[in-house]
N, C-alpha and C positions, 0 to 999 in steps of 0.2 A: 872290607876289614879281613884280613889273613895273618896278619902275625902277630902272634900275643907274647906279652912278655909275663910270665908269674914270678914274684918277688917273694921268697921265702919258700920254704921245702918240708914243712912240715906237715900234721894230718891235713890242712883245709888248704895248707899251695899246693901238694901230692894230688889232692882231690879235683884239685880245680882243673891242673894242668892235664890231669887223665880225661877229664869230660872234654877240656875243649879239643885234645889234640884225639880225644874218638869221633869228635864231630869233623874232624878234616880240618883243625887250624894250625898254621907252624906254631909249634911254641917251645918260648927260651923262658925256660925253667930256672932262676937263678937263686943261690944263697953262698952266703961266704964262707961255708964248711961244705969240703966236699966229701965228708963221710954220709954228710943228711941229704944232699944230693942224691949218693949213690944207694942208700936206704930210701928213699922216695921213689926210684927209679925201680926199686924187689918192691915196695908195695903195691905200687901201679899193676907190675907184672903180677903178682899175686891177686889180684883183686880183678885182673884180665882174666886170668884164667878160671876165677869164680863164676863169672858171666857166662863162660866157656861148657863150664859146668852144667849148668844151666838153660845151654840151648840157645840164647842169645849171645852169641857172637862167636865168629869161625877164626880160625887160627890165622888165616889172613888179613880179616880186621884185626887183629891184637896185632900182629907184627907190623902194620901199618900206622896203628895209634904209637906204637912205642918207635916208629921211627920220624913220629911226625914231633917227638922230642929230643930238643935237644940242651947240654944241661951247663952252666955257666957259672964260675964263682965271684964274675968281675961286672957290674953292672953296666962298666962302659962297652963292653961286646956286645949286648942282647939289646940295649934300649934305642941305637939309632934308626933303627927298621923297625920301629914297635909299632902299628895301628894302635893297640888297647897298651896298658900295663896296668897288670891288676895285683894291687900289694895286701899280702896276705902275712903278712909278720905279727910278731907275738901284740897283744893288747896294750899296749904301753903309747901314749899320747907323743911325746918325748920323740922314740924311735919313728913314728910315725912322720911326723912333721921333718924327720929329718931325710926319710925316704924320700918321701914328696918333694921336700925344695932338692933334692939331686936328681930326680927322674926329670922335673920339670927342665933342668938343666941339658940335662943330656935326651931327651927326648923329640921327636920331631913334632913340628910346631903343629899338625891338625891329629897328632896324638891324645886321645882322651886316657884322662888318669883315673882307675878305678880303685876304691878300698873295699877290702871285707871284712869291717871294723864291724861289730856288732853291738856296738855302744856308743862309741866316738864321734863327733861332729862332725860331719862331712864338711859343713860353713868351716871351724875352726882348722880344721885339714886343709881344706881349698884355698885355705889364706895365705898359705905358705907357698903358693907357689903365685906364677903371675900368668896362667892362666885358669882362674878359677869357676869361669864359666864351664870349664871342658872335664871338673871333677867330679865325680859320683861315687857313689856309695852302691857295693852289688854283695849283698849279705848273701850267703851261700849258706845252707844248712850242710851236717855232717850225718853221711859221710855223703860228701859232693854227688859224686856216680850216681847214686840211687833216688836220694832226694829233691822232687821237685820247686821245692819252693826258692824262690831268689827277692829276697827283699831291695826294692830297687828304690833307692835314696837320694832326692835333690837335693845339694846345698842353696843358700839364698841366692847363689847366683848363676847354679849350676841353668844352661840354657834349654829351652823343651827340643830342639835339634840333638843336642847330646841327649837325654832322657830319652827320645823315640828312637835313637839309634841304639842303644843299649837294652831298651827294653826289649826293641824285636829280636835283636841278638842274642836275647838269653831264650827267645823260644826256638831260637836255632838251634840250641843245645839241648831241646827238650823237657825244657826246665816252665815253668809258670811263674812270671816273673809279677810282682807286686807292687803296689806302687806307697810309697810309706812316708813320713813330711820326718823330718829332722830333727828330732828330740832324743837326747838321750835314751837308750835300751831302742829306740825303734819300738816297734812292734812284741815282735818274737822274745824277744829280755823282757822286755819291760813287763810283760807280762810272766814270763818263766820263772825269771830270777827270784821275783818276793815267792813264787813258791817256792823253790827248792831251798829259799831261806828260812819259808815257815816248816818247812819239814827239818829243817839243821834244828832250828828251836824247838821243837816238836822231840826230836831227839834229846838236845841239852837240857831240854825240860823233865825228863824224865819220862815223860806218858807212855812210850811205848819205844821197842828196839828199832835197831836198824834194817833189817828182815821183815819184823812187821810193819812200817811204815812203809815199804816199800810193795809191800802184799795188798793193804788196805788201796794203794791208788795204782794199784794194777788190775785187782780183783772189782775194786769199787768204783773204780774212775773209768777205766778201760784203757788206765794207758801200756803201751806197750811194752813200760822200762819204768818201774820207781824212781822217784826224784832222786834219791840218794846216790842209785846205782848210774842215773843221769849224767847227775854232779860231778860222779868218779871219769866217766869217760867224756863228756868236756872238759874239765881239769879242773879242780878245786881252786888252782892258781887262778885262772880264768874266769870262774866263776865271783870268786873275791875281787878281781878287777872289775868285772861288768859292776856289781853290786858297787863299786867307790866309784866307778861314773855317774852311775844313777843317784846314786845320794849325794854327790857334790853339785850335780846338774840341778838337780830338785829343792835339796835341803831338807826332803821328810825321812823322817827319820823309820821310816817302813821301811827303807832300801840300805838303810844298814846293816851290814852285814854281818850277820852271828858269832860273838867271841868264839865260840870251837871252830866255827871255818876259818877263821884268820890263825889262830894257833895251829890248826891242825897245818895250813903251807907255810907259818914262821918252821915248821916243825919237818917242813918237806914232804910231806904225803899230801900228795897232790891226783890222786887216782889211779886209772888204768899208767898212765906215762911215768909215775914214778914206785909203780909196782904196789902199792897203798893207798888206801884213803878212806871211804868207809867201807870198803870190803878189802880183800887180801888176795893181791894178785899176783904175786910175787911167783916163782918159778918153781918153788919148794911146796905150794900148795898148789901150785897145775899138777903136778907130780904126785899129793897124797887124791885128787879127787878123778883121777886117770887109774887109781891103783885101787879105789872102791869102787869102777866098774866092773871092775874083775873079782870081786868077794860076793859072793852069795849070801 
């Protein structure tokens, strides 16, 4: 397996495509905007020379990772040479099945199809295409580069040939790949999401701010990011989609998801990505808390 194809160009395809193509795979980077493209292609670079920073990795591995990309707006260029194609598009059901039956289309026949859906049925996904033994599910945490863990997901028909070929695969990447059965949220959601739902309620309810709620399960829990501030850098949007997969998969009504978090993305503030959400990121406050490092 040498050539991977990533589907989408956003935080988790940017991420993906920087790991595998530092691990030495060709890969075709593809999305139908190639503004996001070429903003994928500075964050990669920007997050190379982090590592750089840091003493893990020499200026020659970066220019080799970034020549081992290369970047496509047209799916029919990158997917007839694919080994892997791994679709990393936004959370929406719809899009996804519609990825799938066009890779399966244009893809070569002992091509396994990967998703990094972190809700979505791998089974209801696999369906769409007519090979569905050969689709899996390869949940990547954010941000890719750093994060070990790879939730690795059979559909009902996906076969243990393709599951032991992609699971060794992911520890080729350096990654700890897991092995997780197919249920809505997986693992990692299914467990995250009702909390950072019960901390939205937690908030709507009044009991305590956004600051402190986020103090209480840093200081108290040990984690290393409050749910809220969480929530802002996965995306409010995203986070409201996992929570209506899981509540329509299940029917409990624990996975419903919070009247403020649904208004707050009818409302567009959706986190770090849309400058808003429950803190303020906007360009006008990097700029007043840049200007109290410098007051006395």
């Amino acid at each position: 397996m040498k050539n991977i194809v990533v589907i989408g160009a956003g935080t988790m395809g940017n991420g993906i495509a920087h790991t595998f193509a530092q691990s030495g795979f060709a890969v075709s980077l593809v999305d139908v905007n190639q503004n996001s493209l070429d903003k994928a292609i500075q964050t990669i670079t920007t997050n190379l020379d982090r590592i750089i920073a840091k003493g893990n990795l020499t200026e020659e591995e970066k220019a080799n990772t970034l020549a081992n990309i290369t970047t496509f707006t047209n799916l029919k260029d990158a997917a007839p040479k694919a080994d892997l194609i791994v679709e990393a598009a936004t959370e929406n059901l719809d899009l996804k099945l519609k990825i799938f039956k066009q890779i399966d289309e244009l893809a070569p026949e002992n091509c396994i199809l990967a998703t990094n859906t972190s809700s979505i049925s791998i089974t209801q996904i696999a369906a769409a295409t007519k090979r569905p033994e050969k689709v899996i599910g390869m949940h990547f945490m954010n941000p890719v580069p750093i994060m070990k863990l790879v939730e690795i997901i059979k559909g009902y028909s996906t076969t243990k040939e393709t599951f032991d070929e992609i699971f060794e695969l992911s520890k080729t990447l350096g990654k700890v790949p897991t092995e997780v059965n197919d249920y809505p949220g997986f693992v990692a959601n299914r467990i995250l999401m009702p909390m950072i739902n019960e901390a939205i309620e937690t908030l709507y309810n009044g009991v305590a701010g956004v600051e402190e709620i986020d103090t209480v399960m840093k200081l108290g829990m040990a984690h290393p990011m409050g749910p809220l501030q969480l929530a802002d850098f996965i995306g409010l949007d995203v986070c409201l989609a996992i929570l209506n997969v899981m509540y329509d998969g299940f029917k409990n009504p624990k996975y419903a998801p919070n009247p403020l978090l649904v208004n707050m993305v009818m409302a567009g503030k959706k986190g770090v990505k849309s400058g808003e959400g429950f803190y303020d990121y906007s360009e006008s406050k990097k700029a007043e808390k840049v200007s109290k490092m410098f007051v006395k």
